[in-house]
N, C-alpha and C positions, 0 to 999 in steps of 0.2 A: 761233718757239717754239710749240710742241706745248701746248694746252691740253688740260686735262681730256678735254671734251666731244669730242674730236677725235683723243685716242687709240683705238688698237684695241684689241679684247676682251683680246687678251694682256697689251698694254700697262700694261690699266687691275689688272692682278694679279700683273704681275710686276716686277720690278727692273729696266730694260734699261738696259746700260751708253750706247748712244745717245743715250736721252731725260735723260740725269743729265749726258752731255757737251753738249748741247743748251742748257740752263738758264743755260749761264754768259753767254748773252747777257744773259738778264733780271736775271741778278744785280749789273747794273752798277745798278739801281734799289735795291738792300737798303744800308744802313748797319748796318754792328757798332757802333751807339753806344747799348747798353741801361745803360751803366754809374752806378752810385750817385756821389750828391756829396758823394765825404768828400777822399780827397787826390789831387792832381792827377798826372798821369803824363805824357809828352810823347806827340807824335803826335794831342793833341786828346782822349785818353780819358781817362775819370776811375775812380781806380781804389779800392776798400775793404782793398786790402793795406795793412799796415803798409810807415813806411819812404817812398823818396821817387818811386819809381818810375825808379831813377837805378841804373847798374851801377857797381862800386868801377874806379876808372882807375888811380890815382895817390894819394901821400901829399907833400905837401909842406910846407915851412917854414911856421909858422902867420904869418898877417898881421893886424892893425889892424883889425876889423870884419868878421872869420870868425866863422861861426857857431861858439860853442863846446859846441855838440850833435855837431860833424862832427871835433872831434878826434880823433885818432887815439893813443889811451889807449896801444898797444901800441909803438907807433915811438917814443914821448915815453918812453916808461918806458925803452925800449933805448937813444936818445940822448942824453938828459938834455935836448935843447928840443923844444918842442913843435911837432907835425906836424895838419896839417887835412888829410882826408880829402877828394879830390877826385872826383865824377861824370860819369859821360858818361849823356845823355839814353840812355834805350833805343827804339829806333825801331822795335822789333817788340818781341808778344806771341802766345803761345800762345793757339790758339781749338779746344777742345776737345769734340768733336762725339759726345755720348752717346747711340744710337738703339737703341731698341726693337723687337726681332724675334721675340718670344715667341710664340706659337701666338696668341691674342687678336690679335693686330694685323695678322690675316691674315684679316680679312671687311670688307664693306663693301654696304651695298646702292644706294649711290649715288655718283656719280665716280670714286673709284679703290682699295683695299682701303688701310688704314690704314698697312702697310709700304711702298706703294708713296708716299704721299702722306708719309711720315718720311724716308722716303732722297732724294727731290726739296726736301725742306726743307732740311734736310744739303746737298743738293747745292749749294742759294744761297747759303747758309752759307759754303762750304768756296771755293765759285768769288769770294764776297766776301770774305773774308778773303783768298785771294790777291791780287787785286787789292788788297788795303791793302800788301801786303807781310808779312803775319803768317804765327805759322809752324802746320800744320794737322796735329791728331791727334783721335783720337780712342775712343771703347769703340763695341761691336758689340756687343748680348747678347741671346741667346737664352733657350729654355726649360731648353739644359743647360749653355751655354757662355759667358763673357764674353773677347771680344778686345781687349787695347788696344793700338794704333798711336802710336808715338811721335810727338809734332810736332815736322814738319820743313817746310822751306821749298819751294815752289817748286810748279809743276804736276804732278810725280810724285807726290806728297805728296797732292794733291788726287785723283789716277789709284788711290792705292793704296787710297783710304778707300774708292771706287766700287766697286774688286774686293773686297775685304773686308765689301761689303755684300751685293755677289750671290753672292759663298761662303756667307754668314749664310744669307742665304734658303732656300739649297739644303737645310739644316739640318731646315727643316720638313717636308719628305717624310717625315722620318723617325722615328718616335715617338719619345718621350724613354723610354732607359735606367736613368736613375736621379730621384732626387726631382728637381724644378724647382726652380730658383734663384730665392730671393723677391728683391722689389726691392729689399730693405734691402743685402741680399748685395752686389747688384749696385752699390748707392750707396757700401758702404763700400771698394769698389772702389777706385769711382771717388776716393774722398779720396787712397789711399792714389798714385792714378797721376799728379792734377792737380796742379801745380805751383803755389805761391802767384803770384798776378799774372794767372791766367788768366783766358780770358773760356770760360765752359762753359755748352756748351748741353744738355739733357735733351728731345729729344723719345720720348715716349711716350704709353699713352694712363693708365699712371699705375695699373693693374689692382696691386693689392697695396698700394698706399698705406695707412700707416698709422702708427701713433706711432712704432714700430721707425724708421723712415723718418726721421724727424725730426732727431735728432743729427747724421745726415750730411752733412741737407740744411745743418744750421744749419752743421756745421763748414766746409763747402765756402766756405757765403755769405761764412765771418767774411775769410778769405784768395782767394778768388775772385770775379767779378761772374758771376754764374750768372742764367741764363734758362729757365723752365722751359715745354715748348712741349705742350700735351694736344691728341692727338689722336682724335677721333672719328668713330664714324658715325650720321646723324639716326635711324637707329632705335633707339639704343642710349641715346638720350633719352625718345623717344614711340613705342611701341609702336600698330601697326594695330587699329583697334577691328574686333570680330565675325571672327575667322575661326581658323584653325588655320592653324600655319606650321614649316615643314621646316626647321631648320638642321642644318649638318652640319661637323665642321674638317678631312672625309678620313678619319678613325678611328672618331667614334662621331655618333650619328644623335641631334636631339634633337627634335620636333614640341611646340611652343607654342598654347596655347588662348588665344586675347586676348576671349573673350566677358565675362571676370568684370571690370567696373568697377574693384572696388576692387583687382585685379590690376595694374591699369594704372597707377591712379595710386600704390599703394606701388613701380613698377618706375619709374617716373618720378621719383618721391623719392629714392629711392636712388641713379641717376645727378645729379640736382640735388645733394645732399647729398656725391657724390665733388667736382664741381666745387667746389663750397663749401670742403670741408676743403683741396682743393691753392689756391684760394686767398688764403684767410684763412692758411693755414703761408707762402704765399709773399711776404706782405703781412707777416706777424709776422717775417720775417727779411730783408726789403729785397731780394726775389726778384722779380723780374720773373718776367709766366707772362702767356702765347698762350692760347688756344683756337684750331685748327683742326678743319672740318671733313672731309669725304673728299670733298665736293663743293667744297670753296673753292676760290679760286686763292690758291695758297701764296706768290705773291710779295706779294698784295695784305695776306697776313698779317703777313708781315713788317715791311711797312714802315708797319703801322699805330704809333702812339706812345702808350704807355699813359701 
C-alpha cells in the first residue's frame, strides 16, 4: 500500500480510483466499533437506537416467562389469546459514508489535498465495513450538489461509492452556478437519507459549522452511532511567520501578509476555537470525532480509540 510520502504529484491532488482500490488491504487493520453503550445489537456492536436491535420474524402463542413488553397487542386483540412477538438477530447494518468536496477541501500544503485524504478515509471505511459484512452507502457533497447512494451489500456497493467520489471531484473545475450549500443543508440531508440503526460517518473539515448545525447533528446521534472525522491542513492551524504568501482555488487569487504578530495569533484562535466548538458539540451528544491531518496516515487514525 501507497503511503502518503510515496505518491506522485497527481496522486497527492487527485482522487484515483487505483489508490482507493489499493487501501482495502490496510483496511483489514480498521474496526467499525465507535458505537455508544446504551443497548446492545448482535454482531458485537452497541447500538443508541431505540428498540432491540432485532428484526420482527414471527408472532406466536404467548408462553410462561415471555417478556410481556414483546406481546404482540394486535394478533391478541384479532385472536382473543395472547401472541409474543418474536426476533431474529440482525446480522448487518448500514454504514453510511458522508464526504466532504466543497471547494475548501481542495488545498493542502503538506501530504495530500484534504479531498484526497477524505475519500481514502471513506475508502477504509467502506472496504471495512465490507469485510464485516455491512451494507455500504453513502452522501457525496459539494459546493452546489449533494449525492446520496443507497446501502447496499457487497463489493459493487463499495465500486460505486469510488465513482461517485471522482464524479464529485470533477465538480470543482467548475465554478458554482448558484448560491453554495451551507453544511446545515447538507446535514438535514443527511437525517432525512440515514436510516435509524445506522453507523454514519461525517468526514469533513467542518467549514460552516455552527448552531444551525446542531439539531441535525443531535437528531442523527439520538437514532444513529455517528462519527464525526475533521479534516485538515498544518497551515490552516499555524500560519508562517515574516513573509507574503500566494493562494489561489483556480478562480480568484489571494496574497497573505503573516508579518503582523497579532495576525497570527488571532488566525490561530480561530482555527483552535473551530476544533473546540466540533468537539465539545461532539462530546455534548455522545459523538465520537477524529482529527486528521493531510500529512497523517489515515489508517493510523482510524484505529486510534478515543
Amino acid at each position: 500500500m501507497k503511503t502518503s510520502l510515496s505518491l506522485t504529484p497527481d496522486e497527492r491532488i487527485q482522487i484515483q480510483f487505483n489508490n482507493l482500490i489499493r487501501l482495502s488491504a490496510g483496511a483489514r487493520q480498521v474496526n467499525l466499533d465507535h458505537s455508544t453503550i446504551k443497548s446492545k445489537q448482535s454482531g458485537g456492536y452497541l447500538s443508541s437506537t431505540k428498540g432491540r436491535g432485532m428484526e420482527f420474524d414471527e408472532a406466536r402463542l404467548y408462553q410462561p416467562g415471555d417478556d410481556i413488553r414483546s406481546i404482540d397487542w394486535r394478533v391478541t386483540a384479532r385472536t382473543g389469546k395472547p401472541y409474543t412477538k418474536l426476533f431474529r438477530e440482525e446480522r448487518e447494518r448500514p454504514v453510511f459514508l458522508s464526504v466532504d468536496l466543497r471547494p475548501s477541501m481542495f488545498f493542502a500544503t503538506r501530504g495530500v489535498f484534504k479531498s484526497v485524504q477524505a475519500a481514502r478515509l471513506a475508502s477504509l471505511l467502506a472496504w471495512s465495513a465490507l469485510r464485516q459484512g455491512d451494507r455500504i452507502g453513502g452522501q457525496i457533497f459539494t459546493h452546489q450538489t449533494q449525492r446520496e447512494i443507497k446501502p447496499q451489500n457487497g463489493r459493487q456497493a463499495v465500486l460505486r461509492l469510488f465513482h461517485e467520489l471522482i464524479r464529485a471531484e470533477k465538480e470543482h473545475s467548475q465554478p458554482a452556478q448558484t448560491s453554495q450549500q451551507t453544511l446545515a443543508h447538507t446535514l438535514m440531508r443527511l437525517c432525512r437519507h440515514v436510516k435509524p440503526g445506522s453507523l454514519v460517518y461525517l468526514i469533513s473539515d467542518f467549514r460552516g459549522l455552527d448552531a444551525s448545525c446542531e439539531p441535525h447533528l443531535s437528531q442523527l446521534a439520538k437514532h444513529c452511532d455517528v462519527v464525526l472525522i475533521m479534516v485538515s491542513d498544518p497551515l490552516e492551524s499555524t500560519l508562517p511567520k515574516n513573509g507574503h504568501y500566494r493562494f489561489t482555488d483556480g478562480f480568484t487569487d489571494v496574497t497573505l501578509n503573516t508579518a503582523n504578530p497579532q495576525r497570527l495569533e488571532n488566525y490561530q484562535h480561530r482555527f483552535q476555537q473551530q476544533q473546540l466548538k466540533l468537539h465539545q458539540l461532539a462530546k455534548k451528544r455522545t459523538i465520537h470525532s477524529y482529527f486528521c491531518s493531510t500529512h497523517d496516515d489515515p489508517i493510523a487514525i482510524l484505529c486510534r480509540k478515543n
